[in-house]
C-alpha positions, -999 to +999 in steps of 0.1 A: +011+153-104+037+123-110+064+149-123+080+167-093+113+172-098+147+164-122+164+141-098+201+144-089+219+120-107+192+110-134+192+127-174+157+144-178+147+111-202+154+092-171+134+108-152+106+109-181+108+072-183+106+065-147+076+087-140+056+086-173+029+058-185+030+067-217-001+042-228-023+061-198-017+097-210+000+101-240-013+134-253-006+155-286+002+191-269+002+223-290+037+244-286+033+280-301+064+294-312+080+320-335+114+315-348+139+328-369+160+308-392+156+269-392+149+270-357+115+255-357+123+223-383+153+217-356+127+220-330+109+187-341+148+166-339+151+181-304+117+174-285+117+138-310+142+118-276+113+130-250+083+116-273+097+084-277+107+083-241+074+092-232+047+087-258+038+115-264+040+140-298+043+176-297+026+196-328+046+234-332+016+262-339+041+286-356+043+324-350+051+355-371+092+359-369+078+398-354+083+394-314+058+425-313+033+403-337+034+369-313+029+388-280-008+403-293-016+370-309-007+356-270-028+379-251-056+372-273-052+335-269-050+339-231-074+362-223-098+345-243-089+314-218-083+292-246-072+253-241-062+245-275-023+257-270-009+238-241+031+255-239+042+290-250+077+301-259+081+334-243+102+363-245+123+369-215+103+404-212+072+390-211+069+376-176+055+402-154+024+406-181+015+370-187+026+354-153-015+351-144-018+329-170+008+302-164+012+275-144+038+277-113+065+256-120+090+262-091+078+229-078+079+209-103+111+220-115+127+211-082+169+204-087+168+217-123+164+255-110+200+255-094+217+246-127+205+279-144+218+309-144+198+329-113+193+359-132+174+345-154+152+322-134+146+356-115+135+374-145+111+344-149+099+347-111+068+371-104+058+373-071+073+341-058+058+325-088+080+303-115+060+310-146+082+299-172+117+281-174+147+290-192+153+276-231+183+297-239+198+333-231+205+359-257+227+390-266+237+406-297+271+409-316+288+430-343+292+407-370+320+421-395+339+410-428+368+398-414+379+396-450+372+428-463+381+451-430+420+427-434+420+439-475+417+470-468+438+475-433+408+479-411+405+475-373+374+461-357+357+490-350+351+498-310+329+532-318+298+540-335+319+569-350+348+539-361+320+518-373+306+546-393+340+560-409+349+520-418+315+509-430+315+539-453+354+536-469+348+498-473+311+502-489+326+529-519+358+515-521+337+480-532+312+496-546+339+513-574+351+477-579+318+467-590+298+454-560+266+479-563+246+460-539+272+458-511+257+480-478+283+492-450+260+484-422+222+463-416+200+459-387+166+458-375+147+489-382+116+481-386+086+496-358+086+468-334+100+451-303+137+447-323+142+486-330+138+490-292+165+470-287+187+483-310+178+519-302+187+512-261+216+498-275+228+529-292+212+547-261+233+531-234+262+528-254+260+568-253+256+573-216+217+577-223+202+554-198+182+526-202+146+545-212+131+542-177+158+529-149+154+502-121+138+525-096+113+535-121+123+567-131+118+583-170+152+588-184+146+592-220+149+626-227+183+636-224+212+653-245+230+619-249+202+601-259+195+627-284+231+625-302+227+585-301+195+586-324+208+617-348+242+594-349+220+565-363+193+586-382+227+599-404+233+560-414+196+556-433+209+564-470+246+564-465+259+532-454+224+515-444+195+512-470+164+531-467+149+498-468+166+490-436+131+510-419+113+478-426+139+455-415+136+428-390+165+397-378+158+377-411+159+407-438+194+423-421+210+385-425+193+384-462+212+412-471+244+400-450+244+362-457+241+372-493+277+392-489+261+423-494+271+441-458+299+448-445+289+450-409+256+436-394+238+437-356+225+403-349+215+375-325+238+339-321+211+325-344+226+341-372+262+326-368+259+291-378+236+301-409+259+322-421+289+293-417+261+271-441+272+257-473+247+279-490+265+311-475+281+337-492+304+350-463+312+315-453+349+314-437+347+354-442+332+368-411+337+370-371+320+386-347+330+412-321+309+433-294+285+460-301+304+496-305+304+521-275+292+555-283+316+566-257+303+551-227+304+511-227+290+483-253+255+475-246+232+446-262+204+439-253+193+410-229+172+385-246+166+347-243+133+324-242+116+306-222+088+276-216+055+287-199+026+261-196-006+275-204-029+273-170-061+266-196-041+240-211-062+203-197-031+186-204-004+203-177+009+176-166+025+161-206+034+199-209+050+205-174+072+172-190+078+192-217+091+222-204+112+201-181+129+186-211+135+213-229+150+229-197+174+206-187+214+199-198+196+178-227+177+200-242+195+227-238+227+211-250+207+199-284+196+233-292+228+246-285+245+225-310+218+226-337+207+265-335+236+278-312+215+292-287+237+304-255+225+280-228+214+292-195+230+265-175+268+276-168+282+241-171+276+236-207+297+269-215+327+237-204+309+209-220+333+198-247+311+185-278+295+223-276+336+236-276+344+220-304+311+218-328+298+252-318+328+276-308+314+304-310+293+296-280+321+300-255+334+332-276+300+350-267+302+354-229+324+382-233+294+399-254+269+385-232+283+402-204+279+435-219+240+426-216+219+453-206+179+446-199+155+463-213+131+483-186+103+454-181+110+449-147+105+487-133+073+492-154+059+458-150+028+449-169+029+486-184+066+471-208+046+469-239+029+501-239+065+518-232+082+495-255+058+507-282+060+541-273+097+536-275+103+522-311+077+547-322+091+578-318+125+562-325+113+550-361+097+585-366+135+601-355+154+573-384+127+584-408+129+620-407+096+627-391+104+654-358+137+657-350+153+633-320+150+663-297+113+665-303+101+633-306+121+625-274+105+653-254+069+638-266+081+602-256+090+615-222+056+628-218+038+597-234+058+577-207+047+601-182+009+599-193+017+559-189+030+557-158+005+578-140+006+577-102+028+546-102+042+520-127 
């Protein structure tokens, strides 16, 4: 394998120059990717440097926006062995259940692991193995009206309850002055892998736990966990649209980029599209940690990664790949086009991102509210859990069993799960 390592000293194209023969083995490699926003058409500008540097091309197989959607798709793929996709972008949950299907790349990743953040090369590590490297980190924000909470003498609101109380005022005091389609608060309800992470959200923010903690133990079913699922089962019809059940990421910034919300739970993605020229709430909006239910903020841990297929007959053009991708280059490019949070602490200084993507240095005070969700204690079982999860959550927001009930059967359901040992 010529690729070893990004050497000290030399930029990742550099290094691509220097070990590549790009008229012996240029390849076309297959990247599968979901995406939300214009994330995949920046995709092509960013990997576009490390094909002319090395010869090769890179054609994106895209993904359903649905996290939940992409990982079956995956498994499929990869149980079935198949060679035609040579890199996946993975969720930073994913790991422990696809790890014996990727290739190692602790080795050939060499000085670049160092520059990451450790945590998340460690969420990335299973059993001593690197099976994916870091693309960007993730964590969501409260993103409010500045505008509308300053016209009518509002406060950011640092509690569910505030956040209630204020969505509600601003959304009827509008509504009287004509703006019918205006909505005090949108996220992602839908049943799938986002409602968990709003729903441990509202959980941990209300001293609920974190569904099953670190030493594997079932925490779900509990009197605070309860009150934070009735406290968001009151908001469907009130200051959230019913429709807000079927929403994912791209339908709660619909209805927000459109200036029809007052508040909204989203990912960094969402920030610079909302600052676009086509943008109603351009120059009207901020963004501010999630609200506590009393305990602390929580959002969710997120971020993706790189993994190189093990089936894939061109590892070698990949492992390049992800190396790129990986390193203060590519990192730095997607930061300034989609402003991802990077993974490598010294381009939360680097100037250019400062001043063309501010709001990059403004998230670490959100991102250190992250809170992970449970993959690591259940290991290859997250899925099953995660659906159980959502499930019984979505059958709480819709009315279906009360959140006392359908927590007690969760509990149970995890139990089944879990068996003798995670």
């Amino acid at each position: 394998m010529r690729i070893k390592s990004i050497r000290t000293g030399l930029s990742a194209l550099a290094v691509m120059a220097i070990t590549s023969a790009p008229a012996a083995w240029a390849e076309e490699l297959f990247y599968v990717s979901g995406a939300v926003g214009n994330a995949l058409e920046n995709f092509k500008v960013i990997v576009k440097p490390w094909e002319e540097a090395t010869g090769n091309t890179v054609t994106i197989v895209p993904m359903p926006s649905s996290t939940s959607d992409q990982f079956a798709q995956y498994r499929l793929w990869l149980a079935a062995g198949t060679s035609d996709i040579d890199l996946y972008q993975t969720d930073v949950i994913w790991a422990p259940q696809l790890a014996d299907h990727f290739v190692d790349l602790s080795e050939a990743a060499g000085d670049l692991i160092p520059q990451h953040f450790p945590s998340v090369i460690e969420s990335q590590s299973v059993d001593g193995k690197l099976v994916a490297l870091p693309l960007f980190t993730d964590a969501p924000a409260l993103y409010y009206r500045s505008d509308l909470l300053e016209k009518y003498g509002k406060e950011v609101p640092t509690t569910w309850e505030e956040l209630t109380q204020t969505a509600q005022e601003v959304q009827d005091a509008e509504r009287a002055e004509g703006s019918r389609d205006l909505w005090g608060y949108v996220w992602q309800g839908n049943a799938y892998e986002g409602l968990t992470c709003n729903a441990l959200e509202w959980v941990k923010s209300f001293g609920g736990g974190q569904i099953v903690e670190a030493d594997g133990t079932i925490s779900i079913n509990n009197e605070n966990a309860v009150k934070a699922l009735e406290t968001a089962q009151g908001w469907i019809g009130t200051i959230s649209p019913g429709g807000v059940l079927s929403y994912q990421e791209e339908e709660a910034r619909g209805v927000w980029q459109t200036g029809n919300a007052v508040f909204m739970r989203n990912w960094p993605y969402a920030y610079a599209l909302s600052e676009g020229d086509d943008s109603a709430v351009k120059g009207k909006f901020d963004v501010a940690p999630l609200p506590t239910g009393g305990d602390s903020s929580a959002a969710t841990l997120g971020g993706w990664n790189v993994a190189v297929s093990r089936y894939s007959t061109k590892q070698e053009a990949a492992i390049s790949l992800a190396l790129f991708l990986a390193s203060v280059e590519g990192q730095k490019a997607g930061a300034l086009m989609n402003g991802n949070l990077p993974t490598i602490p010294a381009l939360y200084e680097d100037a250019e991102i400062a001043e063309k993507v501010p709001l990059i240095p403004r998230w670490k005070e959100v991102f250190e509210q992250a809170v992970p969700r449970p993959s690591a204690p259940v290991k290859g079982k997250y899925n099953e859990v995660s659906a159980k999860f959502w499930s019984a959550v979505h059958n709480t927001l819709s009315g279906n069993g009360t959140a006392a009930e359908n927590l007690e059967i969760l509990e149970l359901d995890l139990d089944d799960i879990k068996g003798s040992d995670w």
